[in-house]
N, CA and C atoms as a LAMMPS dump frame, in Angstrom:
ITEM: TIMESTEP
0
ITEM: NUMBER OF ATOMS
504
ITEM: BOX BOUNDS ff ff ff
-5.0000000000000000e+02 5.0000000000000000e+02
-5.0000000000000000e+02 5.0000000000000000e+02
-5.0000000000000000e+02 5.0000000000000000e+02
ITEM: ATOMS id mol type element x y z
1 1 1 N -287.259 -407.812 104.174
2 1 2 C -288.282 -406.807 104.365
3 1 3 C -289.165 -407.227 105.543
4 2 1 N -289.353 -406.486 106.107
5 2 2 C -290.386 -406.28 107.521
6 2 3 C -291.457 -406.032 107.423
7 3 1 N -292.934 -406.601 107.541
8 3 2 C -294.136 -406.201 107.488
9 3 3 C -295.066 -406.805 108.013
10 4 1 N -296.285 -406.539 108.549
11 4 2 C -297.366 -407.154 109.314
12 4 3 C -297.744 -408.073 108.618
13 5 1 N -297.875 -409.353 108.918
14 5 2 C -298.617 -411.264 108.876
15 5 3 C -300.043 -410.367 108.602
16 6 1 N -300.418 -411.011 107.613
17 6 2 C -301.758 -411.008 107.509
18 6 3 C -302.658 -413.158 107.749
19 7 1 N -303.915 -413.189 107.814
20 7 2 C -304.123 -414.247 107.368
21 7 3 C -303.583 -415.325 106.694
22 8 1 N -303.283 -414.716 105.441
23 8 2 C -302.778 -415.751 104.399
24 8 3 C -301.26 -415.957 104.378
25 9 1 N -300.823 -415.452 105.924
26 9 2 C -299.643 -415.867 106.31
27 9 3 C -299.21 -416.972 107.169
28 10 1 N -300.481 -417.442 107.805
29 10 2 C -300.452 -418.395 108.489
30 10 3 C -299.718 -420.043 109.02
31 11 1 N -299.918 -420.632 107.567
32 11 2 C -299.691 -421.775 107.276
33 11 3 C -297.841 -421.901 107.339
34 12 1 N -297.475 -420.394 106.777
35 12 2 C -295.905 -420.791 106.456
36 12 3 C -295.355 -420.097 107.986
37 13 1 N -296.204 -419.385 108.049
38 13 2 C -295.609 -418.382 109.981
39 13 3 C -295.762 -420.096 110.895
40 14 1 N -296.659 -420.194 110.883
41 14 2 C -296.836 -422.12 111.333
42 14 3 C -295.879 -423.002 111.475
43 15 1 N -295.289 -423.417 110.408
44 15 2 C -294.23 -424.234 109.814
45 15 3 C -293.045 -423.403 110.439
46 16 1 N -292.706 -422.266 109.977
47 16 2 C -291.63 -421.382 110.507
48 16 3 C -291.349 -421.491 111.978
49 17 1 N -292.356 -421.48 112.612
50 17 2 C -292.69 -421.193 114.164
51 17 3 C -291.997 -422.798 114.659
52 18 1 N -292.768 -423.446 114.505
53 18 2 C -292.801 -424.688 115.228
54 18 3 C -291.382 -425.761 114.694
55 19 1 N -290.611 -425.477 113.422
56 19 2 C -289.471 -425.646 113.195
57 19 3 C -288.381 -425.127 114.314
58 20 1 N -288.85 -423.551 114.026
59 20 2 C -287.591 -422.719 114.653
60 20 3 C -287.665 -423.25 116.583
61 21 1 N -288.876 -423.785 116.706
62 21 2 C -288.364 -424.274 118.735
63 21 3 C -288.363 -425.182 119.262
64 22 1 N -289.213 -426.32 117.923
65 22 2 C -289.289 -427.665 118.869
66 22 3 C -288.86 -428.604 117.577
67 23 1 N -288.783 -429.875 117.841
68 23 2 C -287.796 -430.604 116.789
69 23 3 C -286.71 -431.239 116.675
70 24 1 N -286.508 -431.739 115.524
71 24 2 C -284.868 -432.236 115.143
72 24 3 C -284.723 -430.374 114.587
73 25 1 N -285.695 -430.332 113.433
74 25 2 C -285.406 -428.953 112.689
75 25 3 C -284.49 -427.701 113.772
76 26 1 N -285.196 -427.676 114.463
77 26 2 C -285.103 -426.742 115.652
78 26 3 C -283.362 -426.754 115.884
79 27 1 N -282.899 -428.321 116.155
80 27 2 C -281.477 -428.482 116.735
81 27 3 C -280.786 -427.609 115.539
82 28 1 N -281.087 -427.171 114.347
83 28 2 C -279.905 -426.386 113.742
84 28 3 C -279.58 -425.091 114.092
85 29 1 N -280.254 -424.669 114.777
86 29 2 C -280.26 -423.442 115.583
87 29 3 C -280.084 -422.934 116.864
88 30 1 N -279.914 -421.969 117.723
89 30 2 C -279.292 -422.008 118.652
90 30 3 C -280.419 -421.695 119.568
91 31 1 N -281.826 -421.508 118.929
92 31 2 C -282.571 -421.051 120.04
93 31 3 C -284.018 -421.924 120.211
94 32 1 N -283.297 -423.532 119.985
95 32 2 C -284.356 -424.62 120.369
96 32 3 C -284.663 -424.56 121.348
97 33 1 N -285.885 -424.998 121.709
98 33 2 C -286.614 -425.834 123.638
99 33 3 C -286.645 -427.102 122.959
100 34 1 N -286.004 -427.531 122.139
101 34 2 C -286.35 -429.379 121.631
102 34 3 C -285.842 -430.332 122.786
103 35 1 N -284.624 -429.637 123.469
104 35 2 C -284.295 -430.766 124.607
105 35 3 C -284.789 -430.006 126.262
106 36 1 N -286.037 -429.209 126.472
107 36 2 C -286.694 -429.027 127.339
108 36 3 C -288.118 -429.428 127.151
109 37 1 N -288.712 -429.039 125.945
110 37 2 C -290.171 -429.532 125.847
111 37 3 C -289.966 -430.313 124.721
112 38 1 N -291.798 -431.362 124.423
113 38 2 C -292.199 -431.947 123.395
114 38 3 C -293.541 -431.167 123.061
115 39 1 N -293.647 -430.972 122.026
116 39 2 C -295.035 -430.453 121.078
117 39 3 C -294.645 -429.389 120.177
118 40 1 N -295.592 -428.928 120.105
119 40 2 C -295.861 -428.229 119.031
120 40 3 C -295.644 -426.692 119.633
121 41 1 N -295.362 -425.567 119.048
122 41 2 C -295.245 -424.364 119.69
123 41 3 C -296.17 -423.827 119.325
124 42 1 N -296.96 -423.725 118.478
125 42 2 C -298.079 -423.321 118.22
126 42 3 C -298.79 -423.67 117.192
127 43 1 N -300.058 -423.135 116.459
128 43 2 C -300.762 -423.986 115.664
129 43 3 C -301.498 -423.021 114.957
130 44 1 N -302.367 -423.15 113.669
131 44 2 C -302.822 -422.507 112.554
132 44 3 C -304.069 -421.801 113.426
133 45 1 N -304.931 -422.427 114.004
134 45 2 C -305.823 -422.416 115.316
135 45 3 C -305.571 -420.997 116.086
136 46 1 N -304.491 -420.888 116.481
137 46 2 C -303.546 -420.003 117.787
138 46 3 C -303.294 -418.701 116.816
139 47 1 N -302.669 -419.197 116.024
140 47 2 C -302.08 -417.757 115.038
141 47 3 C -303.379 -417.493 114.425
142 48 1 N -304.511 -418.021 114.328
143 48 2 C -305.68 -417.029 113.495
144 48 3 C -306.318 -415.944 114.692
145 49 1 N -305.807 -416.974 115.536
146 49 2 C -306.978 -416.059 116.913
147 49 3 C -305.79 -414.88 117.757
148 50 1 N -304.672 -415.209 117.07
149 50 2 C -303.597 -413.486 117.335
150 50 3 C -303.696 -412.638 116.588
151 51 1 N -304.039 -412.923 115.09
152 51 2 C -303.879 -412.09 114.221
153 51 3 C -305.205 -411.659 114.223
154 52 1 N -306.303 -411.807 114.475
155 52 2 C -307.234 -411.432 114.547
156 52 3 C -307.709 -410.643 115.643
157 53 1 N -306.651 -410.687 116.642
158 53 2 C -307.082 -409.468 117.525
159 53 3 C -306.001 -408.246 118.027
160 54 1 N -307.766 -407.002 117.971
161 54 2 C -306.745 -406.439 117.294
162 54 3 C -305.61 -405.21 118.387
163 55 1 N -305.11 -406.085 119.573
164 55 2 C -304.223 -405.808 120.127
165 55 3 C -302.954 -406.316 119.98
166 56 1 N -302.949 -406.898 118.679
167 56 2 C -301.768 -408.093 118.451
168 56 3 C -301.037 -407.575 117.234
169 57 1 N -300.131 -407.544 116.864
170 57 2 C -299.146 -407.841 115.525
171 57 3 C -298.498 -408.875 115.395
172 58 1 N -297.874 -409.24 114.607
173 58 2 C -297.322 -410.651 113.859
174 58 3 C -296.512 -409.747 112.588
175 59 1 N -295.174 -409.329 113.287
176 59 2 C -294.345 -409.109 111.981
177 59 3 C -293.534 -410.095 111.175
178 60 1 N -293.933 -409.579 110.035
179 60 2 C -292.686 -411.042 109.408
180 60 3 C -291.957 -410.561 108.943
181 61 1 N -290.58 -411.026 108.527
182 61 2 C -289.007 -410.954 107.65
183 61 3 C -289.662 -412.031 106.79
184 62 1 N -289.289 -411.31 105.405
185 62 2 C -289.553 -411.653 103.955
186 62 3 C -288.229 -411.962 103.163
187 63 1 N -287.922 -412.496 102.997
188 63 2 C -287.053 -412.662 102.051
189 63 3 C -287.118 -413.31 100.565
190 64 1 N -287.235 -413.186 99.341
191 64 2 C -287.449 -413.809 98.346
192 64 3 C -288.881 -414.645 98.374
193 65 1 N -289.54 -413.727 99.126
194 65 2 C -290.912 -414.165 98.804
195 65 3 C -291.269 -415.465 99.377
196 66 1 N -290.059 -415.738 100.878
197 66 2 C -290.36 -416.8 101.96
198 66 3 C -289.891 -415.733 103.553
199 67 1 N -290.867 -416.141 104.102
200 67 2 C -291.032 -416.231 105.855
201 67 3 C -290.023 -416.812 106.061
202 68 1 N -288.544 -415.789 106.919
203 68 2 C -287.644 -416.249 107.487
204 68 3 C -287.782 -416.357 109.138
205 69 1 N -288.642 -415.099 109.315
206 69 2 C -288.445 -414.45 110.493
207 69 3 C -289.676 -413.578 111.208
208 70 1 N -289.974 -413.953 112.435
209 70 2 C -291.58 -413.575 112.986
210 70 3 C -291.226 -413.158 114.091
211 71 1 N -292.083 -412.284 114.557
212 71 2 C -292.225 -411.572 116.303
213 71 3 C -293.629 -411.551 116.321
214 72 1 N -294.324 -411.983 117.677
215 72 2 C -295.574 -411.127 118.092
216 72 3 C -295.209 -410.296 118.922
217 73 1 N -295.81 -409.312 118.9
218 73 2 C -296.064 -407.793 119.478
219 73 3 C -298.003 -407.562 119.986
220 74 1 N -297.755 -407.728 121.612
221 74 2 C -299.359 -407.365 122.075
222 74 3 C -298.969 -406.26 122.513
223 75 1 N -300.052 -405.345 122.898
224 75 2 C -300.259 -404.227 123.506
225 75 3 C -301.126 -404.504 124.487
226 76 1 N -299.871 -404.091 125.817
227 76 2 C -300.645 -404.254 127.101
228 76 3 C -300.252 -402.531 127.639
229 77 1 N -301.363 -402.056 128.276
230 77 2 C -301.384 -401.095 128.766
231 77 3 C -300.37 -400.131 128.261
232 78 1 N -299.098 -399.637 129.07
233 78 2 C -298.319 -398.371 128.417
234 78 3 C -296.762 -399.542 128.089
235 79 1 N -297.19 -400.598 127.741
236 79 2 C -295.352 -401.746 127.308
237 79 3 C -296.258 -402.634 126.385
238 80 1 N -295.434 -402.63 125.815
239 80 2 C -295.335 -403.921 124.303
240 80 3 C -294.982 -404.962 125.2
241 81 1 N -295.724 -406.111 124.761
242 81 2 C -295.211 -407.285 124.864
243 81 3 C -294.513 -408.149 123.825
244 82 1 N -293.343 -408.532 123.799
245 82 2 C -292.577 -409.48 122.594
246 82 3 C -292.401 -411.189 123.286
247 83 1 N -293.083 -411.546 122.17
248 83 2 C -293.103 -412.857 122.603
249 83 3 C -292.899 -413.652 120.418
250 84 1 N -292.423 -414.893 121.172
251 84 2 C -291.74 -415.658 120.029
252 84 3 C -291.105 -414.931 118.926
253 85 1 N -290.182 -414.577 119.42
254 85 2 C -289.373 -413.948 117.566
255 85 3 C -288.687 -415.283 117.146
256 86 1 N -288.475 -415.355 115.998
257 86 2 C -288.378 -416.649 114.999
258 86 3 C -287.731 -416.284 114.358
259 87 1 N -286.585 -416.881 114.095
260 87 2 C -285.661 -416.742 112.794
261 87 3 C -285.396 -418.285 112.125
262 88 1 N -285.616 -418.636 111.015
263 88 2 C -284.939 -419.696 110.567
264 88 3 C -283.93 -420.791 111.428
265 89 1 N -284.184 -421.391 111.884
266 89 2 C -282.958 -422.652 111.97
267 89 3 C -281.325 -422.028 111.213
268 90 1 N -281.86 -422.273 110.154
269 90 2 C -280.222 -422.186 108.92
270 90 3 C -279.893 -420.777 109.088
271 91 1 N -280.717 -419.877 109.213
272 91 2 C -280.298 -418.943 109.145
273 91 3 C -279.911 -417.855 110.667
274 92 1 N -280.501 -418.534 112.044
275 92 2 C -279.631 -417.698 112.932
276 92 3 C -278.539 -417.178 113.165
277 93 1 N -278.005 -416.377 113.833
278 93 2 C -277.099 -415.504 113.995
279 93 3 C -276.661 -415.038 112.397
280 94 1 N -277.726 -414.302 111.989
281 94 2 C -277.145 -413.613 110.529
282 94 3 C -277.583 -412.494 110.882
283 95 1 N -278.386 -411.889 112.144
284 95 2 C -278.523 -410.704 112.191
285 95 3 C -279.939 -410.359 111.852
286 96 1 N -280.911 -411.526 111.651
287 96 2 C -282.236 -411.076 111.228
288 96 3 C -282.721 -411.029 112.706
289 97 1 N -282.427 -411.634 114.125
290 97 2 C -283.495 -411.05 115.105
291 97 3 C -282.785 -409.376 115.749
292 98 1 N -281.917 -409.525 115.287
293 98 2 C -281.391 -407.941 116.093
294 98 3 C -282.3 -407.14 115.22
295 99 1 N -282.715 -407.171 113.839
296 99 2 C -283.412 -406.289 113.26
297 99 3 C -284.723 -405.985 113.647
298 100 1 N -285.72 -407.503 113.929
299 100 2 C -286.862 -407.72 113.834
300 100 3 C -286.823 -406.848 115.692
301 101 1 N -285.988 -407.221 116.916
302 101 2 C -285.605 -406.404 117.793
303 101 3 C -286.224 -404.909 117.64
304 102 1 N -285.007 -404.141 116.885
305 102 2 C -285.108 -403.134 116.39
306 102 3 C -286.437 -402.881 115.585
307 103 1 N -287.155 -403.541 114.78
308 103 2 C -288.826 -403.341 114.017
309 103 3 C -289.795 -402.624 115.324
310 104 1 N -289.462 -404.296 116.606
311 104 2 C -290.475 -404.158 117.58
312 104 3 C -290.343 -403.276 118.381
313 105 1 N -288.957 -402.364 118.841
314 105 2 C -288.642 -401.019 119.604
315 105 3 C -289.811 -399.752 117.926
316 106 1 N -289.309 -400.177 117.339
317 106 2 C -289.909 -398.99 116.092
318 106 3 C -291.753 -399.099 116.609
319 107 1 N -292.193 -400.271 116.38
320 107 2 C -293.359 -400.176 116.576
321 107 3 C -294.026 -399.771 118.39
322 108 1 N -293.375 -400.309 118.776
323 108 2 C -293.908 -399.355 120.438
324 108 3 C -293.379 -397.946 120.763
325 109 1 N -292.672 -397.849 119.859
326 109 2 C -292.8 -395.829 119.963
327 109 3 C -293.679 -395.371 119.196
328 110 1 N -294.053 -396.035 118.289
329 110 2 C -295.448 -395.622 117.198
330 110 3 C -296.319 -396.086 118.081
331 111 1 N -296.609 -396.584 118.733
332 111 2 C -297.607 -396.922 119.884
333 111 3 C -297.5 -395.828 121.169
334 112 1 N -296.682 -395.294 120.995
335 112 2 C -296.136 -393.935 122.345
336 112 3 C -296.132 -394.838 123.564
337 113 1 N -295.485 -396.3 123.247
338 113 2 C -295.784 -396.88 124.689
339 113 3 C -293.784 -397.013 125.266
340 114 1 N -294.063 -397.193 126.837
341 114 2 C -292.475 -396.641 127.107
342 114 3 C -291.594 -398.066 127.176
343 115 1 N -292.08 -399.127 127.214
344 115 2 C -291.188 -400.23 127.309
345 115 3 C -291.496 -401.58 126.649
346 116 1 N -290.695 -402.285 126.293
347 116 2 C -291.026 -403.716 125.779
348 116 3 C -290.575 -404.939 126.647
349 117 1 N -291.734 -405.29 127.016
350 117 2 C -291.045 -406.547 128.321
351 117 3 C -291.729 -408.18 127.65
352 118 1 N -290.664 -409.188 128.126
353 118 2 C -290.845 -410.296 127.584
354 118 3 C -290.74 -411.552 128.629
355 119 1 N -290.892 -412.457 128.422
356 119 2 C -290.85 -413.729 129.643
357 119 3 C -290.22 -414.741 129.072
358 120 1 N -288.932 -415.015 129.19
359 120 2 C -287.878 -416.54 128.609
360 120 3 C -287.584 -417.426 129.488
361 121 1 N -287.933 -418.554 129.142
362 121 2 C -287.801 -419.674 130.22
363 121 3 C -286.199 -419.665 130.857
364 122 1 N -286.85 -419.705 132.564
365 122 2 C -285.196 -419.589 133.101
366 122 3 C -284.11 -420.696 132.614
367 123 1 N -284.434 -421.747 131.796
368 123 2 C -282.952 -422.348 131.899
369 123 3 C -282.42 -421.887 130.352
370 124 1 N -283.038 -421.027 129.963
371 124 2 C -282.614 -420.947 128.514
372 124 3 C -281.469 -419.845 128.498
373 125 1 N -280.355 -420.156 129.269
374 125 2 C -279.216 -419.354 129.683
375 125 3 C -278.823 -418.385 128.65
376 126 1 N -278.519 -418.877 127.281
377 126 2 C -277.409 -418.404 126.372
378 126 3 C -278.475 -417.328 125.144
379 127 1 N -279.989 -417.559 125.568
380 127 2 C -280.947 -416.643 125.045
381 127 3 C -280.885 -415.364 125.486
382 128 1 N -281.524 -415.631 127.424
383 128 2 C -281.456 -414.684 128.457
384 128 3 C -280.118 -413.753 127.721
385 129 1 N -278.911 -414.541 127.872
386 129 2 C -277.884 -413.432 127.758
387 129 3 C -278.149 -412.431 126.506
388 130 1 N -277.982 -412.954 125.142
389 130 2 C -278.837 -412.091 123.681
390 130 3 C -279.458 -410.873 124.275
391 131 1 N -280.671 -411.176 125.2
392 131 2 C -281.527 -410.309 125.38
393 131 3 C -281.21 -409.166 126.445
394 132 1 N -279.807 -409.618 127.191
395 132 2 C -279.192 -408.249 127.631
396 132 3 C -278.463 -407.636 126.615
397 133 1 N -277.883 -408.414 126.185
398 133 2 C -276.505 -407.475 125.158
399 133 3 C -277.29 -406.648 124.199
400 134 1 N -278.799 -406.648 124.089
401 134 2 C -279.439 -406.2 123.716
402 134 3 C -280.454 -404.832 124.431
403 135 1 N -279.752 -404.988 125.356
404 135 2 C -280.789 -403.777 126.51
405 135 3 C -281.59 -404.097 127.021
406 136 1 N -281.94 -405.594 127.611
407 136 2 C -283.313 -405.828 128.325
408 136 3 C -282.097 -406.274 129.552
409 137 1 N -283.553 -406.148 130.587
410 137 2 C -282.409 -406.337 131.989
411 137 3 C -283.876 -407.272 132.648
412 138 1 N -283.928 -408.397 133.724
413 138 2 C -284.399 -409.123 134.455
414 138 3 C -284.937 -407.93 135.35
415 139 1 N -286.373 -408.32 135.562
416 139 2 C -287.234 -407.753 136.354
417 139 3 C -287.228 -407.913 138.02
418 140 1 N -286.375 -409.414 137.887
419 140 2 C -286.627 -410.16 138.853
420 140 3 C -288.236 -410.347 138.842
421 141 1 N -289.279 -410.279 138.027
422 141 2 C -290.397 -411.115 137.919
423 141 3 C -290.395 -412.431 137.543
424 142 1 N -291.261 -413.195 138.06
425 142 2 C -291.107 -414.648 137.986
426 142 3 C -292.657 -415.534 137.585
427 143 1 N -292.728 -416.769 136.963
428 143 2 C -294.515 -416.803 136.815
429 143 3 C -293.969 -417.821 136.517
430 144 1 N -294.461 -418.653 136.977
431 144 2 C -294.835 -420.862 136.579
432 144 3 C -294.674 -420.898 134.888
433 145 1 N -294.18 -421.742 134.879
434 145 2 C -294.439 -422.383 133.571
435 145 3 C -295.519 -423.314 133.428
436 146 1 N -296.597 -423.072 131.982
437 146 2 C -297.367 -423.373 132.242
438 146 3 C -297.378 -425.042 131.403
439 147 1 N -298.29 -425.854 132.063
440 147 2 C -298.273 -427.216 131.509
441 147 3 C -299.422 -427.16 130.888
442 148 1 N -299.51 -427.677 129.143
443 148 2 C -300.816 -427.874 128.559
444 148 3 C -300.445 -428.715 127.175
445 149 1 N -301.226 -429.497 126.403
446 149 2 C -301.059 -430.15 125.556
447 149 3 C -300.166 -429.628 124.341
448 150 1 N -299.573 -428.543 124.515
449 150 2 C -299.123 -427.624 123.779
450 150 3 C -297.424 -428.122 124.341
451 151 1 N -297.061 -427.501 125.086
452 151 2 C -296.313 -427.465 126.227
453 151 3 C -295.963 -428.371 127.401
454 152 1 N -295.163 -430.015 126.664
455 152 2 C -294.862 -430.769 127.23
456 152 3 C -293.572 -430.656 127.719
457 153 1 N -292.957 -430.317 129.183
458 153 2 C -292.219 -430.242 130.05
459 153 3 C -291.113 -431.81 129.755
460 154 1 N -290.351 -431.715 129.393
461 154 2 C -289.174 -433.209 129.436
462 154 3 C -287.778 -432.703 129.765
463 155 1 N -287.999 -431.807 130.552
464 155 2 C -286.36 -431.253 131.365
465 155 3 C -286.786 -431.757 132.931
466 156 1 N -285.713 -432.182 133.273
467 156 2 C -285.356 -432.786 134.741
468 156 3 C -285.223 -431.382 135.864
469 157 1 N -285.07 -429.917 134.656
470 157 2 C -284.8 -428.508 135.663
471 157 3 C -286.221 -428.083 136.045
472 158 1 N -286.649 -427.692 136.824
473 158 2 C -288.271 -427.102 137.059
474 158 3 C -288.193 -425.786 136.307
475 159 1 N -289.002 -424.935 135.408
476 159 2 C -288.929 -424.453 134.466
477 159 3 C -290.06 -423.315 135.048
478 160 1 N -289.748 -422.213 134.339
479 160 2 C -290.461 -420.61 134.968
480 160 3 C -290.256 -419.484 133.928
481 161 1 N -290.919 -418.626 133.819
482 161 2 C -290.34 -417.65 133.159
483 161 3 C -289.543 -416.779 133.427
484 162 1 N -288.706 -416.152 133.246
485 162 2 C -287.906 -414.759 133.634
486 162 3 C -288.668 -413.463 132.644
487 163 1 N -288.797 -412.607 133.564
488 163 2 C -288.978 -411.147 132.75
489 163 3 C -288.45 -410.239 132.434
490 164 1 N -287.864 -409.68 131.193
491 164 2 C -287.565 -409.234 131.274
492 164 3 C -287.761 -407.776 130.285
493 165 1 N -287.522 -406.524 130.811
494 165 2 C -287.789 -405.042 129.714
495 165 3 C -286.994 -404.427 129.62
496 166 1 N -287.017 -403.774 128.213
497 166 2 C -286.02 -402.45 127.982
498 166 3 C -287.337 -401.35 127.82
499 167 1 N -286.347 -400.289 128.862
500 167 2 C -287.099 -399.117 128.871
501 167 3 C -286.818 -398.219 126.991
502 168 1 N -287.758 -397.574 126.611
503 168 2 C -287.602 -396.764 125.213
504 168 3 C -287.377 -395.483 125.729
């Protein structure tokens, strides 16, 4: 089941989050940065101050009454922004981000907004691809990757974002 993170979702969206990208946890899955960055992907701190504003969503996938699966969704001008969708480690490629995908196209037409654009680090090859076979296409926009205590850089590749949107 699909539904908006409230507050008292925090702690396990947390755990979920920072499993599913950085880690040993992370290596069971196909869509680690564990062997590009070190830290934390985000923090209880970060997710109170998204969910609390109120240009932001935080959907979660529920399953048996545990957080498998998360997207944020901002609203910038007339495009959604999708940033971190999360699926379980154990459980990728079962088909829960093509859905949560599909949630975040549902919610920016309920927003009457015309596109959803996102930014994936360029060496993350075998992601990038997902996100065409999915209908997003490279902007050819480009923006630094940013360095902060959050976001420790340990790849030898110089690292950037790619952009990319599907028109609705």
């Amino acid at each position: 089941m699909i539904t908006k993170a409230t507050l008292q979702d925090i702690p396990a969206l947390n755990i979920l989050i920072n499993s599913a990208y950085r880690g040993e946890t992370s290596k069971k899955g196909w869509t680690t940065e564990a062997t590009i960055l070190e830290g934390k992907r985000t923090n209880e701190d970060e997710l109170t101050e998204t969910i609390l504003n109120p240009k932001n969503t935080i959907l979660k996938y529920t399953e048996n009454d545990k957080i498998i699966g998360s997207v944020l969704l901002v609203e910038k001008e007339n495009q959604l922004y999708l940033g971190m969708l999360t699926v379980s480690p154990e459980l990728q490629n079962s088909g829960i981000g093509k859905k949560m995908l599909a949630e975040a196209e549902n919610h920016a037409k309920a927003l009457g907004l015309s596109s959803i654009i996102m930014t994936v680090i360029s060496v993350r090859e075998e992601l990038i691809a997902w996100y065409k076979r999915h209908g997003y296409v490279d902007t050819g926009e480009r923006e630094a990757f940013p360095e902060s205590e959050i976001h420790i850089t340990i790849s030898d590749a110089p690292l950037e974002f790619i952009y990319l949107e599907k028109l609705l």
